[in-house]
C-alpha positions as CSV (number, residue, x, y, z in Angstrom):
1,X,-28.6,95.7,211.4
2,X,-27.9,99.1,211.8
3,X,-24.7,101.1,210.9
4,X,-24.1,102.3,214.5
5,X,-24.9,98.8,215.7
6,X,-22.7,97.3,213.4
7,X,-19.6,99.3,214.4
8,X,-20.0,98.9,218.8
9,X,-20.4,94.8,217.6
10,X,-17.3,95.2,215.3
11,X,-15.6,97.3,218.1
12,X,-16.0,95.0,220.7
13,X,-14.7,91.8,218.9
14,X,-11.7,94.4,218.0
15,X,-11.1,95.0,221.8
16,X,-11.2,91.2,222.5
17,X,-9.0,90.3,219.6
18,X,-6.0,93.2,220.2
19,X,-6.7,92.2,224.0
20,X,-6.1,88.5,223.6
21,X,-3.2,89.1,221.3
22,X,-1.8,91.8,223.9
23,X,-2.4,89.0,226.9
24,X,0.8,87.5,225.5
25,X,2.9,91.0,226.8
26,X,2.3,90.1,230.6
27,X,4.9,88.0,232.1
28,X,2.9,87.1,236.0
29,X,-0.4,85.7,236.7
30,X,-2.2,89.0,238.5
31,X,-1.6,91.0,235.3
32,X,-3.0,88.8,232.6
33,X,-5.6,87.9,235.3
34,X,-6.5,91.5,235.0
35,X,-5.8,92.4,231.5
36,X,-8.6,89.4,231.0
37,X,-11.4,90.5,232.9
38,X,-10.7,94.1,231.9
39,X,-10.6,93.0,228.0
40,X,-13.5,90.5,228.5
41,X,-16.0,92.9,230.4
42,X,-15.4,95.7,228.1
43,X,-15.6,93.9,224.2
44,X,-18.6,91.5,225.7
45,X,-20.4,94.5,227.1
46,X,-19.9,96.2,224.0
47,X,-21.3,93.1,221.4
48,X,-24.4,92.7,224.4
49,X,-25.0,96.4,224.1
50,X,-24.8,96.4,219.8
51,X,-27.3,93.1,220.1
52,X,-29.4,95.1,222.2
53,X,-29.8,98.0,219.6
54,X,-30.7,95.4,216.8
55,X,-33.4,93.9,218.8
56,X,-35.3,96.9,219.8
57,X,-37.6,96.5,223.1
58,X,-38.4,92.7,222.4
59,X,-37.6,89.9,225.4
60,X,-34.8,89.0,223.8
61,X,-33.2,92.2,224.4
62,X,-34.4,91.8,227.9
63,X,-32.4,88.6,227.9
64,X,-29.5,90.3,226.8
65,X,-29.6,93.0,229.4
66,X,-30.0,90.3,232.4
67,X,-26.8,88.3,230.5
68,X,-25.4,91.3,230.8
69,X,-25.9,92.4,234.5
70,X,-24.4,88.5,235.3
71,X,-21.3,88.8,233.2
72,X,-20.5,92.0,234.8
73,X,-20.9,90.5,238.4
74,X,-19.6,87.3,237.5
75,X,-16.8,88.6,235.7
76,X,-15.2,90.6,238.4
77,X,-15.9,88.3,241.0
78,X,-14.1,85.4,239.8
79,X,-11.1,87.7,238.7
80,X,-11.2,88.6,242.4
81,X,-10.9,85.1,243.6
82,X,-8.4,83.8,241.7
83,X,-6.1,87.0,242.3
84,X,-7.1,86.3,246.3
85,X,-5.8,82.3,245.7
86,X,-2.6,83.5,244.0
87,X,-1.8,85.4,247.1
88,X,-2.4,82.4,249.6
89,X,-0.4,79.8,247.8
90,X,2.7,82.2,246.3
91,X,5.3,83.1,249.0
92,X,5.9,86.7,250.0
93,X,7.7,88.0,246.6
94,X,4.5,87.1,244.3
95,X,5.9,83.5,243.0
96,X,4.1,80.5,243.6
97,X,6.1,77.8,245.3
């Protein structure tokens, strides 16, 4: 594995750890909602992307790209439907009833 490799894996799993641990800070739903998919698209992207360089241009890496393109859709979509079903069941100051 190489050095730069190495360090965008190392970063990533850095950015979901602080993120995680930082998760705790938010008191409501629609900001750990978004701190998550914010956290979770950016350190995931990052470890896909360090995999990537450490496989070269095999079909694996080609695996990892089309993983990739799904997490990213995937990823904000859900976090906009469950921000969209927070706002149907809470009453008009944010709280769910």
């Amino acid at each position: 594995m190489s050095i730069f490799s190495f360090f965008i894996v190392a970063f990533g799993v850095l950015i979901i750890f602080i993120g995680t641990l930082g998760l705790f800070k938010f008191q409501d739903f629609l900001t750990r909602t978004h701190a998550a998919s914010v956290i979770d698209t950016l350190g995931t992207t990052l470890i896909i992307l360090g995999l990537v360089i450490v496989e070269g241009f095999t079909i694996t890496s080609f695996k990892l790209i089309l993983l990739l393109v799904l997490l990213l859709v995937s990823n904000s979509t859900i976090s906009h439907i469950l921000a969209q079903t927070f706002f149907k069941i809470s009453n008009k100051k944010g709280e769910v009833s």
